[in-house]
C-alpha angles and dihedrals in degrees: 000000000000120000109234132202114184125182131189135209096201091183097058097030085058092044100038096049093038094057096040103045100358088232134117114243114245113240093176091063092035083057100047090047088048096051089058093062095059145299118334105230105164125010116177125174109189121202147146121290104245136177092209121114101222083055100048090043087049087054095052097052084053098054080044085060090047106259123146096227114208114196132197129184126251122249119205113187135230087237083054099241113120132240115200110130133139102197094123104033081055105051086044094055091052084042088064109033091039093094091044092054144056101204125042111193114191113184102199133096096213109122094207077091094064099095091041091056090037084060110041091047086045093037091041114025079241124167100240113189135174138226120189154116103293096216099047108030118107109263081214090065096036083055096055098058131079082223143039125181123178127219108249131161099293085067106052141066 
């Protein structure tokens, strides 16, 4: 059975599937289709520290599931612009799970991960696949994966 590794951009998943379907993805049914591909090694979902019930509720149901969740605090600025991305946390973490998998799942859109999935299928004769919403995920990181699969109906709640 295949080793997966499957990595998740909460932030952009929940953005991404809300304005374009103004729906919530549905982790429970993405977990149950990936299982069947092979063995679940590493599953890290990464978000925003909150104190906010619905948040911490959401993140619950998602360690339930069986996802590792990394949280990082929000940082608000004096200027009043926010800081509360995962980018590099997350390209460390494939970085260093990619020679233990054989399959590498990134849920995001975000195409600053292009060069990341172009070098660990490239590095590590990994499988690197996509999930994210068609219409607003990066064609440069589209481009970079062996597979791309959108978010449609079956995957949403």
């Amino acid at each position: 059975m295949p080793k997966i590794g499957i990595f998740v951009d909460i932030q952009n998943i929940y953005y991404t599937t809300k304005q374009a379907f103004n729906r919530q993805f549905n982790y429970r049914q993405f977990w149950q289709d990936i299982s069947y591909l092979g063995n679940i090694e590493i599953a890290n979902a990464y978000a925003i520290a909150s104190n906010n019930d619905g948040q911490r509720k959401f993140q619950d149901a998602l360690r339930h599931i069986g996802f590792d969740i990394k949280l990082k605090p929000f940082i608000q600025r004096s200027d009043g612009s926010a800081k509360g991305d995962w980018d590099v946390g997350i390209t460390v973490d494939i970085m260093e799970a990619a020679e233990q998998l054989d399959h590498i799942i990134l849920l995001s859109g975000d195409g600053d991960f292009d060069l990341l999935m172009h070098k660990i299928k490239e590095k590590y004769q990994v499988k690197t696949q996509v999930i994210g919403v068609q219409q607003l995920t990066a064609q440069s990181l589209i481009k970079s994966v062996d597979q791309f699969t959108p978010i449609e109906s079956g995957l949403l709640k």
